[in-house]
N, CA, C and O atoms as CSV, one atom per row, in Angstrom:
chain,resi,resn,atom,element,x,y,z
A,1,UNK,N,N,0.843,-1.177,0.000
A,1,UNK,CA,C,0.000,0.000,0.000
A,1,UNK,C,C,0.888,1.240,0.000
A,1,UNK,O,O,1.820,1.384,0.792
A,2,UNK,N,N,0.562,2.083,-0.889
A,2,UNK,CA,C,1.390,3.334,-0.888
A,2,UNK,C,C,0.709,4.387,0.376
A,2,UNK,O,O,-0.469,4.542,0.698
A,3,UNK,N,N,1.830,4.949,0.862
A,3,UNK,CA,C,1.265,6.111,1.945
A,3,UNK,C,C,2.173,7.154,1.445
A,3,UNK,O,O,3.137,6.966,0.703
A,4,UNK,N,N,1.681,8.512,2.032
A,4,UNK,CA,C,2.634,9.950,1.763
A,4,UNK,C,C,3.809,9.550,3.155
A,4,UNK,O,O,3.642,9.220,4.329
A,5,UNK,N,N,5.139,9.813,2.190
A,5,UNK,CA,C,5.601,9.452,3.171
A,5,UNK,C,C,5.853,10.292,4.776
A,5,UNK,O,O,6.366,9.828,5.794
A,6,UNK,N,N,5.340,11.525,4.556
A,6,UNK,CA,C,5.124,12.274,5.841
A,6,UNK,C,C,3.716,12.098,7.003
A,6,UNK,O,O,3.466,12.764,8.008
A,7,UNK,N,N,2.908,10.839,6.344
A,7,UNK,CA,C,2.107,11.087,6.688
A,7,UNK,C,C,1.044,11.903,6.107
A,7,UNK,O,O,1.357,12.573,5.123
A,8,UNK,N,N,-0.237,11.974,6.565
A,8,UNK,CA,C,-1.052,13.185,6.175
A,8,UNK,C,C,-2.794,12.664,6.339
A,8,UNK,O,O,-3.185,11.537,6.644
A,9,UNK,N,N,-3.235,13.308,6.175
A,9,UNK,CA,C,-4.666,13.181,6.684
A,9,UNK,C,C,-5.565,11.945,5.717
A,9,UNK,O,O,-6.330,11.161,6.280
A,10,UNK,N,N,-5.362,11.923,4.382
A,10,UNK,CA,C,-5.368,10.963,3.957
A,10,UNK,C,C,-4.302,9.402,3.601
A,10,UNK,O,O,-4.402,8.636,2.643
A,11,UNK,N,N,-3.476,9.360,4.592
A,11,UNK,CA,C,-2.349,7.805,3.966
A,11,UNK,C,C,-3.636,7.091,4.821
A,11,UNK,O,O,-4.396,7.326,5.760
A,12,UNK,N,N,-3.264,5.854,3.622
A,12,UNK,CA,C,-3.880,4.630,3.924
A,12,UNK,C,C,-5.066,4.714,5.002
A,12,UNK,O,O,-5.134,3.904,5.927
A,13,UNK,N,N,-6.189,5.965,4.783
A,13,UNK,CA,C,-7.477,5.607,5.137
A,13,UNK,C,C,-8.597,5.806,4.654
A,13,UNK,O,O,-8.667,6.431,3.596
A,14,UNK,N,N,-9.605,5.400,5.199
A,14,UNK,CA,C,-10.542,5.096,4.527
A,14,UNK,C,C,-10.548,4.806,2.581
A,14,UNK,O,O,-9.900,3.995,1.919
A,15,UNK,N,N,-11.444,5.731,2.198
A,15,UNK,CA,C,-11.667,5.579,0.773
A,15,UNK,C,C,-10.122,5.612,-0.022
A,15,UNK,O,O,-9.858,4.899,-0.990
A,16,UNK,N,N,-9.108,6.660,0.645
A,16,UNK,CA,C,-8.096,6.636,0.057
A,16,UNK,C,C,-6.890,5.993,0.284
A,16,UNK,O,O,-5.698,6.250,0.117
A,17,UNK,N,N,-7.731,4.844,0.826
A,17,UNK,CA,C,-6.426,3.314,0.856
A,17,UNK,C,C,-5.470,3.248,-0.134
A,17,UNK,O,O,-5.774,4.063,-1.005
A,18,UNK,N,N,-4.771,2.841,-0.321
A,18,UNK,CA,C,-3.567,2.676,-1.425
A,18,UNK,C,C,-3.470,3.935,-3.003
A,18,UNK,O,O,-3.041,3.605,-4.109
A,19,UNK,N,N,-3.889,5.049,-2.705
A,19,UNK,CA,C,-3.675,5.984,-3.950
A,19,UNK,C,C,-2.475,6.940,-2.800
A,19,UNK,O,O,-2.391,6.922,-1.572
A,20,UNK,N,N,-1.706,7.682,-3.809
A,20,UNK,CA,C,-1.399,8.705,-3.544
A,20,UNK,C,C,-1.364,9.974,-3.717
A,20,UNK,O,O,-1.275,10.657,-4.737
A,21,UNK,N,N,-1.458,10.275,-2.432
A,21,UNK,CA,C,-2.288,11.969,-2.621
A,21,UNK,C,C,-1.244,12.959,-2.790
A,21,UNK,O,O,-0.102,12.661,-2.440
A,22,UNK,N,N,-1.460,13.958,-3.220
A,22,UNK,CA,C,-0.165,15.181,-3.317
A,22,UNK,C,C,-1.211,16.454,-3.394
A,22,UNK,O,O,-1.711,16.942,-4.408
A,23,UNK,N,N,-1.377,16.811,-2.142
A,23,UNK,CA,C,-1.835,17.598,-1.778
A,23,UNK,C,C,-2.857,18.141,-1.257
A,23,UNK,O,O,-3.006,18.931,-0.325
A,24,UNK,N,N,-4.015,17.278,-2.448
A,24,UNK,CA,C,-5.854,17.408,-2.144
A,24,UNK,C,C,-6.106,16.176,-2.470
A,24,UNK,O,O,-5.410,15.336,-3.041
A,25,UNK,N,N,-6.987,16.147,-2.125
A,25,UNK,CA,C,-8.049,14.495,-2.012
A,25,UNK,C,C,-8.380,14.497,-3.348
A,25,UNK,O,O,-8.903,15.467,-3.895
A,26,UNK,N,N,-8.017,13.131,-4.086
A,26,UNK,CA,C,-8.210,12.595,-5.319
A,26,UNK,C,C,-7.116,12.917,-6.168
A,26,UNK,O,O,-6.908,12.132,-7.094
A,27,UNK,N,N,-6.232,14.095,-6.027
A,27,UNK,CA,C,-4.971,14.109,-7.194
A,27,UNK,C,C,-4.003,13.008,-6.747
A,27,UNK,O,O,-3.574,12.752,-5.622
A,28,UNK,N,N,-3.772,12.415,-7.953
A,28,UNK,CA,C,-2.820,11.304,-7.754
A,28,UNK,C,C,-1.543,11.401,-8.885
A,28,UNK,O,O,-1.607,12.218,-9.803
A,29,UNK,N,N,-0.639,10.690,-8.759
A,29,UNK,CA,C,0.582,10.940,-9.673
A,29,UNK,C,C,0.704,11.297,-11.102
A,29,UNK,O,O,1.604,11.976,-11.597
A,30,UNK,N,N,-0.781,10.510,-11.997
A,30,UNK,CA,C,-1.199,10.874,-13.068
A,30,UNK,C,C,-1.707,12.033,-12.899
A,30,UNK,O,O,-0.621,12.612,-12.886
A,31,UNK,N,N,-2.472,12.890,-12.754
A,31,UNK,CA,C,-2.504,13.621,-12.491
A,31,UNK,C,C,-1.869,15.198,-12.536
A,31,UNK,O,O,-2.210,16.284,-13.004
A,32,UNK,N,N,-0.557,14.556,-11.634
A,32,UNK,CA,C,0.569,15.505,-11.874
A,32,UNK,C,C,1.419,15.464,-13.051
A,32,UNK,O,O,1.749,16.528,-13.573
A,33,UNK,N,N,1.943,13.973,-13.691
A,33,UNK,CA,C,2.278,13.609,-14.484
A,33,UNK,C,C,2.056,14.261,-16.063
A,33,UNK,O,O,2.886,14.546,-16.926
A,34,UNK,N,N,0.691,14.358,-16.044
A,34,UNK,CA,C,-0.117,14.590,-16.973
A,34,UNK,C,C,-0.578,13.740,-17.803
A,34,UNK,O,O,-0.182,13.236,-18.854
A,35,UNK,N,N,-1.862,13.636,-16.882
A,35,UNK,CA,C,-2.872,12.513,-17.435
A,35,UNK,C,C,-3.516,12.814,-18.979
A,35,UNK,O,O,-3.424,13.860,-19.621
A,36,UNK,N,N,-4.189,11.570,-19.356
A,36,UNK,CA,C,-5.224,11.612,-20.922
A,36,UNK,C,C,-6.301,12.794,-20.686
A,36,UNK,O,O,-6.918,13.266,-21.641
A,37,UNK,N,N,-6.419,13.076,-19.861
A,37,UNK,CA,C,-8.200,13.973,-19.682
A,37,UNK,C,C,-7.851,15.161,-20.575
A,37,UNK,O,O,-6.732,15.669,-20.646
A,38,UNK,N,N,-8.785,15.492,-21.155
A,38,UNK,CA,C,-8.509,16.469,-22.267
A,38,UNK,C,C,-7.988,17.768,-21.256
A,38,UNK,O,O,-7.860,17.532,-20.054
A,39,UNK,N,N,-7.698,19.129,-21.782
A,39,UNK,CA,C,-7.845,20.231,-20.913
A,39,UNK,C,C,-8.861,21.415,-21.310
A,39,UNK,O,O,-9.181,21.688,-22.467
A,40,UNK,N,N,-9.181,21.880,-20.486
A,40,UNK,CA,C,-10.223,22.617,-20.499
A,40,UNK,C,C,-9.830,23.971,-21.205
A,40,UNK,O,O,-8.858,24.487,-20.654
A,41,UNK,N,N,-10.267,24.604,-22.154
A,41,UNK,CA,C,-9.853,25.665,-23.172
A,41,UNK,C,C,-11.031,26.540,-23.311
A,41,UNK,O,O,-11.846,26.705,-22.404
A,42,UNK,N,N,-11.102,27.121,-24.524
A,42,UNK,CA,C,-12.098,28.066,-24.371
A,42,UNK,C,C,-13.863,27.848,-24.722
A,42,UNK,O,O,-14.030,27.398,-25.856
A,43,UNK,N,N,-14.845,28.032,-24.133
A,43,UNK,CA,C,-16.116,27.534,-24.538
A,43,UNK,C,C,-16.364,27.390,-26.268
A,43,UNK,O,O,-15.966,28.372,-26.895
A,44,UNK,N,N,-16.724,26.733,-26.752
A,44,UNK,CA,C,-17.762,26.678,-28.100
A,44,UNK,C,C,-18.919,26.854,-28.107
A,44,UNK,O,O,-19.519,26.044,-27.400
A,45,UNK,N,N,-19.738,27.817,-28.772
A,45,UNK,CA,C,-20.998,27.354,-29.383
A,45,UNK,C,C,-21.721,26.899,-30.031
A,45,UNK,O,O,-21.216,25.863,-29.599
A,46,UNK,N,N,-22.511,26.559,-30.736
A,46,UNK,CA,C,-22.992,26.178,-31.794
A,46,UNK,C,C,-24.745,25.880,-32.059
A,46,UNK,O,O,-25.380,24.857,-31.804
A,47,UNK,N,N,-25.098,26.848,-32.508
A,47,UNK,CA,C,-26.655,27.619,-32.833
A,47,UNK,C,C,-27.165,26.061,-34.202
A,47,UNK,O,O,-26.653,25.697,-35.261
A,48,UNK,N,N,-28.411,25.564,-33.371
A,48,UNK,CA,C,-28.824,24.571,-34.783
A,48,UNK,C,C,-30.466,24.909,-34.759
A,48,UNK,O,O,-31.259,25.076,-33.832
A,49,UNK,N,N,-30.574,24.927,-35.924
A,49,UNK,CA,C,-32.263,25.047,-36.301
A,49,UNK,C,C,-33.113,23.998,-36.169
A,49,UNK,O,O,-33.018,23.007,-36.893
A,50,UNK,N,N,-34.092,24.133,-35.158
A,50,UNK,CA,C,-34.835,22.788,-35.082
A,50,UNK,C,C,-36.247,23.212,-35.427
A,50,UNK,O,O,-36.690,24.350,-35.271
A,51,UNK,N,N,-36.851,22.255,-35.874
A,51,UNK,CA,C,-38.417,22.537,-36.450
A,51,UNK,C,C,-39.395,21.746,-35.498
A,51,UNK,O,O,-39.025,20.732,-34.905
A,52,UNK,N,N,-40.865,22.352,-35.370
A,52,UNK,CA,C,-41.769,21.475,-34.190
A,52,UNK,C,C,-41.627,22.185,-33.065
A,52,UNK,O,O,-42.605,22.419,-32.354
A,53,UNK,N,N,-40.688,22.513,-32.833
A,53,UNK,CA,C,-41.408,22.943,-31.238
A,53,UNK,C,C,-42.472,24.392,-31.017
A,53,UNK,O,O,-42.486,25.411,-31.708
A,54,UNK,N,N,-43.156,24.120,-30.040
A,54,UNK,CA,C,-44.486,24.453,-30.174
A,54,UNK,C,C,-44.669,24.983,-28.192
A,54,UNK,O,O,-45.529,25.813,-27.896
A,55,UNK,N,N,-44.150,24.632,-27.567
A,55,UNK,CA,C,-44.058,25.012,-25.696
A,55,UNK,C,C,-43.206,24.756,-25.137
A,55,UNK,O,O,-42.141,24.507,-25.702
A,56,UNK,N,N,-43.337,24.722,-23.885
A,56,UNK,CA,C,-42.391,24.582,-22.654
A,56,UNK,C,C,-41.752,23.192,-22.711
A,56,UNK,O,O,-40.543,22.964,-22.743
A,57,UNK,N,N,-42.852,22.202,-22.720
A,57,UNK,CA,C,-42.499,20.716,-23.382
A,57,UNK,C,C,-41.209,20.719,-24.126
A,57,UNK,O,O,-40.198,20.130,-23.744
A,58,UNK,N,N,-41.324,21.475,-25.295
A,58,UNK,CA,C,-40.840,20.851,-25.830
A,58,UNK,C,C,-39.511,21.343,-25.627
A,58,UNK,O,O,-38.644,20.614,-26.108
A,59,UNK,N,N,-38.907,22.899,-24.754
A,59,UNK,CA,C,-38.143,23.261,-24.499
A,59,UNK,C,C,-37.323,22.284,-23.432
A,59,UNK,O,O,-36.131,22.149,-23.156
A,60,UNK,N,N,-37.858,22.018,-23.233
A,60,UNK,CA,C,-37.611,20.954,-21.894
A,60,UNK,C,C,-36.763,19.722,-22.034
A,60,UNK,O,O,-35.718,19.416,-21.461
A,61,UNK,N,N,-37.633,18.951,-23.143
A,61,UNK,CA,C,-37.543,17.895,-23.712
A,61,UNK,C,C,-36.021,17.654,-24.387
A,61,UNK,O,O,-35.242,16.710,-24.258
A,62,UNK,N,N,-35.924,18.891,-25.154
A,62,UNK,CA,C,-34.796,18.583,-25.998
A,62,UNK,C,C,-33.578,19.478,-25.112
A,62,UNK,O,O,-32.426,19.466,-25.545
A,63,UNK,N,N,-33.893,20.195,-23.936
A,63,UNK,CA,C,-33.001,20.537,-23.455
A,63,UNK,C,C,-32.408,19.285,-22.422
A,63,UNK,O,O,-31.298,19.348,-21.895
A,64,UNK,N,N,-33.399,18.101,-22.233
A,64,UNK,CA,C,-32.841,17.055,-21.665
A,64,UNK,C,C,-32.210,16.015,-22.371
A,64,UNK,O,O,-31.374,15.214,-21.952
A,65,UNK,N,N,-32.665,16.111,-23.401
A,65,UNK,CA,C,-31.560,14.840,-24.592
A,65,UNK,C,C,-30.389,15.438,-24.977
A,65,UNK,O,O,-29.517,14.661,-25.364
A,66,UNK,N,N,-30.083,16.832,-24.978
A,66,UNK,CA,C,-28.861,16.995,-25.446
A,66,UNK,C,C,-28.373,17.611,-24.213
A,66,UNK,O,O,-27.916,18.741,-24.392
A,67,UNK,N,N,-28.349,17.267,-23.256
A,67,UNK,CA,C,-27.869,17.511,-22.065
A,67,UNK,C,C,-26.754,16.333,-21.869
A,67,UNK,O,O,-25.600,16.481,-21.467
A,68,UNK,N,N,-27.364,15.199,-22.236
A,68,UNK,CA,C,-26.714,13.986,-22.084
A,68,UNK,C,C,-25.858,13.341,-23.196
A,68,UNK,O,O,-25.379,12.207,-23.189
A,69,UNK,N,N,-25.780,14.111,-23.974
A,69,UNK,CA,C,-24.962,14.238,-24.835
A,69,UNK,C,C,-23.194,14.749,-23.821
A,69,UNK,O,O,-23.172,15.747,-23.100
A,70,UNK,N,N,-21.992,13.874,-24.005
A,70,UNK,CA,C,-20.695,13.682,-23.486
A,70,UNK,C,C,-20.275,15.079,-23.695
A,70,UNK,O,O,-19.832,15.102,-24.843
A,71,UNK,N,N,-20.203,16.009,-23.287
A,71,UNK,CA,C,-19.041,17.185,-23.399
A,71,UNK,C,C,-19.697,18.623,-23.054
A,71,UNK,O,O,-19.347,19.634,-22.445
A,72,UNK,N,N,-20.981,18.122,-23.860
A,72,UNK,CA,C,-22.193,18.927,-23.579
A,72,UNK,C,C,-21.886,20.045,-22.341
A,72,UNK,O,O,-20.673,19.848,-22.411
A,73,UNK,N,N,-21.967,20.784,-21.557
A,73,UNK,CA,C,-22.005,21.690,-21.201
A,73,UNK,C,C,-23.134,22.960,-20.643
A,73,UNK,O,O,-23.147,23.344,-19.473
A,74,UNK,N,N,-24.010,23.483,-21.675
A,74,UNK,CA,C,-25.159,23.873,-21.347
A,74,UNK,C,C,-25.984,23.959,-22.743
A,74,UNK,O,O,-25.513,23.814,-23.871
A,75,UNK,N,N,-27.287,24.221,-22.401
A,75,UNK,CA,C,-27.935,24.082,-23.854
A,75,UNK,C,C,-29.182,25.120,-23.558
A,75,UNK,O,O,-29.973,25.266,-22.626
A,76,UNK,N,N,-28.920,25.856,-25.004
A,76,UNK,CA,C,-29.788,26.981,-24.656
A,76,UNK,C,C,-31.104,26.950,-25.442
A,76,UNK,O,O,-30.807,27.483,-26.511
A,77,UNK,N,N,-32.402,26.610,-25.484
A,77,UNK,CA,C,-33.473,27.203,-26.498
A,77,UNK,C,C,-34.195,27.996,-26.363
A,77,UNK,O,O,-34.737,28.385,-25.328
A,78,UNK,N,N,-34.323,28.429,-27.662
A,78,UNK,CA,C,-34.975,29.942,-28.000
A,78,UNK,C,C,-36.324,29.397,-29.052
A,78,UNK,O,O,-36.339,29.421,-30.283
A,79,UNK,N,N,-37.478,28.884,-28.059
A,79,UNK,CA,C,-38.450,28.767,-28.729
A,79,UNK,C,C,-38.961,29.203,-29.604
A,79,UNK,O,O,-39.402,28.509,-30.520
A,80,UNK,N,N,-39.064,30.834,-29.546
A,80,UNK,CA,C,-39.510,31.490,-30.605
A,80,UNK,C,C,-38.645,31.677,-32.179
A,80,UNK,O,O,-39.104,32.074,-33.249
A,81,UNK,N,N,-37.648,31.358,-31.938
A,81,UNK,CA,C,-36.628,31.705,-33.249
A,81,UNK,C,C,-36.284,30.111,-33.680
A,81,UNK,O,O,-35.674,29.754,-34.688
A,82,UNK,N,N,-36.908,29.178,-32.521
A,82,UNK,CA,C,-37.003,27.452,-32.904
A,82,UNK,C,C,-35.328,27.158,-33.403
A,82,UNK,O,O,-35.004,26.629,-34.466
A,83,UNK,N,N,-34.493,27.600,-32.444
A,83,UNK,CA,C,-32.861,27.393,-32.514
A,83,UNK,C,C,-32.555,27.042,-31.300
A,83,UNK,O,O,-33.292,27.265,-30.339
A,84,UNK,N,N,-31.403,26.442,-31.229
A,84,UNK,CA,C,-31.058,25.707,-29.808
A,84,UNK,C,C,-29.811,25.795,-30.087
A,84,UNK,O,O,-29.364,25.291,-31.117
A,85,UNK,N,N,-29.012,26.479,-29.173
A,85,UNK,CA,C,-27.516,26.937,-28.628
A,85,UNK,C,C,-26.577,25.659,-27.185
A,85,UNK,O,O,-26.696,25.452,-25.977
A,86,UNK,N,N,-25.925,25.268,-28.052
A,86,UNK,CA,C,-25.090,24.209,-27.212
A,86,UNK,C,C,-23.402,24.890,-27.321
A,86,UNK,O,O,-22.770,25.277,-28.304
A,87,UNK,N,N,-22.968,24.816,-25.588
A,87,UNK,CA,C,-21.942,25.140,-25.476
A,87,UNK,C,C,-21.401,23.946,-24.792
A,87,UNK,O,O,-21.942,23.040,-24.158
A,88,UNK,N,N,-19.886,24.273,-25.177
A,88,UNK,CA,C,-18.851,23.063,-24.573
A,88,UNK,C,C,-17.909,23.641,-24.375
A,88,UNK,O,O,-17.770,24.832,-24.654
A,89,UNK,N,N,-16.847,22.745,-23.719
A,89,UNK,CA,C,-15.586,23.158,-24.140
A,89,UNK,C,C,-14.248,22.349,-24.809
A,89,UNK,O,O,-13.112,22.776,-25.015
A,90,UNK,N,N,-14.764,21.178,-25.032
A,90,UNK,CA,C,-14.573,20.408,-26.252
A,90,UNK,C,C,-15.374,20.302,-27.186
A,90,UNK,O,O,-16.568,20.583,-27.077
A,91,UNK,N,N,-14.630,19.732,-28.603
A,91,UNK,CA,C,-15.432,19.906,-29.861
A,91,UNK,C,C,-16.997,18.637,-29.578
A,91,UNK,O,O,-16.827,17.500,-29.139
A,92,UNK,N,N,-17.763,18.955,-29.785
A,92,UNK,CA,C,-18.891,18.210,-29.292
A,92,UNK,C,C,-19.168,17.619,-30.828
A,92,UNK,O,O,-19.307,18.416,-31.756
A,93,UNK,N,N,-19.228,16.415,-31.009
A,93,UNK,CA,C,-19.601,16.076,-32.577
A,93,UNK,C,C,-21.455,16.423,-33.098
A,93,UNK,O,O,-22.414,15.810,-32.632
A,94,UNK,N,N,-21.509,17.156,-33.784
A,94,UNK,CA,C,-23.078,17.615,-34.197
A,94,UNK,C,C,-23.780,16.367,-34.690
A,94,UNK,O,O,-24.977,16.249,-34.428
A,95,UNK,N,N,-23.236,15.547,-35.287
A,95,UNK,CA,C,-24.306,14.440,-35.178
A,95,UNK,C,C,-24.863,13.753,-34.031
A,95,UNK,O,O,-25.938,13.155,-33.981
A,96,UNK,N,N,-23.785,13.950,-32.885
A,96,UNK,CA,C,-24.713,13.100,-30.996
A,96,UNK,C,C,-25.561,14.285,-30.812
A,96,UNK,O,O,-26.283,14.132,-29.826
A,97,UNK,N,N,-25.774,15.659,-31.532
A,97,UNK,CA,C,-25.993,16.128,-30.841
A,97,UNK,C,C,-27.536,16.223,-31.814
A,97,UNK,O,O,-28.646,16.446,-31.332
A,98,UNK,N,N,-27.240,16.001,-33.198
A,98,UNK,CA,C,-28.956,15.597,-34.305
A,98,UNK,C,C,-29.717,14.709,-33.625
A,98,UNK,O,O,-30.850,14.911,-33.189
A,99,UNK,N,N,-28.921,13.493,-33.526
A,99,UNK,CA,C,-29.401,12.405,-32.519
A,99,UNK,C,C,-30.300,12.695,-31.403
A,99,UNK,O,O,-31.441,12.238,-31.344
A,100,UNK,N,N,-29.818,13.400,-30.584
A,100,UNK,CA,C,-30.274,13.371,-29.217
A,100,UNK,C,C,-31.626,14.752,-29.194
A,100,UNK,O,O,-32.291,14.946,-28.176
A,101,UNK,N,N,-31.812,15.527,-30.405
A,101,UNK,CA,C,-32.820,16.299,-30.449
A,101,UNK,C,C,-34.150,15.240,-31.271
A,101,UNK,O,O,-35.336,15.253,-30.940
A,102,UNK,N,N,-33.564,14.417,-32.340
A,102,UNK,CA,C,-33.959,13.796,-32.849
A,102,UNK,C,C,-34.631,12.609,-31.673
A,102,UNK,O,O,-35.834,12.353,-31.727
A,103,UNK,N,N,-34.047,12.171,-30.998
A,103,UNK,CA,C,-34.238,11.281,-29.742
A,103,UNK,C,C,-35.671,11.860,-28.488
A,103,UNK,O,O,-36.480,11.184,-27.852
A,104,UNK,N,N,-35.415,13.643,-28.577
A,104,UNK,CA,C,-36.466,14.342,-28.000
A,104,UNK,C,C,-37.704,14.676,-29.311
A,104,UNK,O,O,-38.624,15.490,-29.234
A,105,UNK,N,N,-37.425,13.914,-30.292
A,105,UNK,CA,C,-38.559,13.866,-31.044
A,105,UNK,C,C,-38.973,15.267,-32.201
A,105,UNK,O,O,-40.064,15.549,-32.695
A,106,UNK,N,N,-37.902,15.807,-32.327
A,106,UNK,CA,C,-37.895,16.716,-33.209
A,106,UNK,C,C,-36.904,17.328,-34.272
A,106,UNK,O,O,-35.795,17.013,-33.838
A,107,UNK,N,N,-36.774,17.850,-35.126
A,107,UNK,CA,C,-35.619,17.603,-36.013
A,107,UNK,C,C,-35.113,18.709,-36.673
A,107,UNK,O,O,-35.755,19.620,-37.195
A,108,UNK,N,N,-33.613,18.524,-36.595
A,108,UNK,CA,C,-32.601,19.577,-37.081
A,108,UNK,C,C,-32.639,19.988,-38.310
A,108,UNK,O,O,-32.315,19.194,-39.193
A,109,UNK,N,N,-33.138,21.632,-38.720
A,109,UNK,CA,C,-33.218,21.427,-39.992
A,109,UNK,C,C,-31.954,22.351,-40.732
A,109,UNK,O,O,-32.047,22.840,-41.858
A,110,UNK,N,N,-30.536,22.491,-39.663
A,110,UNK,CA,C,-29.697,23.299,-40.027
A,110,UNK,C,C,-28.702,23.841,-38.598
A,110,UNK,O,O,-28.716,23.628,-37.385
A,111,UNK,N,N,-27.801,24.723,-39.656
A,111,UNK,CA,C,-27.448,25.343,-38.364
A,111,UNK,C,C,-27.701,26.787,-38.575
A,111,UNK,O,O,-28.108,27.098,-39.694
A,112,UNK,N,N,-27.516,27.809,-37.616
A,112,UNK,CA,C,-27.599,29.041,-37.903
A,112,UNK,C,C,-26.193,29.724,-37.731
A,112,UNK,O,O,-25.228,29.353,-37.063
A,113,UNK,N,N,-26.305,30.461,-38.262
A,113,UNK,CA,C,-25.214,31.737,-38.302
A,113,UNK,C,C,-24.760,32.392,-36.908
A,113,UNK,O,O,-23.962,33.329,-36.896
């Protein structure tokens, strides 16, 4: 089992049995190293035209399928102009994201400007 070797509030207890900590709870050598996890850069947007929606429903709806979309971030609709604004901060691929409006039952007929 690895411990810090000075000791410290987390060696070898509880949840953080055998990792090692350097500094805060959960950073571990990868970590410092420099792990795979992408890095966080500057937001994206990306404005798509959807057709059908008609209320709150449906604002709702498709703000919950492309929510769950991986990278996703926040998702904005603008019922009246029937466009929906998705930000990230990785490149989010626009087809999970046809899918998952398509999935809330309504469909992309573009993107906007």
């Amino acid at each position: 089992m690895l411990k810090i070797p000075w000791g410290g509030p987390f060696a070898g207890r509880g949840r953080w049995r055998g990792r090692l900590v350097f500094g805060r709870p959960g950073a571990s050598a990868a970590a410092w190293a420099g792990s795979s996890r992408p890095t966080k850069g500057i937001a994206m947007t990306i404005t798509y035209d959807v057709a059908g929606m008609t209320c709150g429903h449906c604002v709702a709806s498709i703000t919950a399928e492309v929510s769950k979309v991986e990278g996703v971030q926040a998702v904005q609709v603008d019922l009246k102009a029937g466009r929906v604004t998705v930000t990230s901060e990785t490149p989010v691929d626009p087809g999970l994201v046809v899918v998952a409006v398509d999935a809330a039952g309504y469909a992309v007929t573009g993107l906007s400007s």
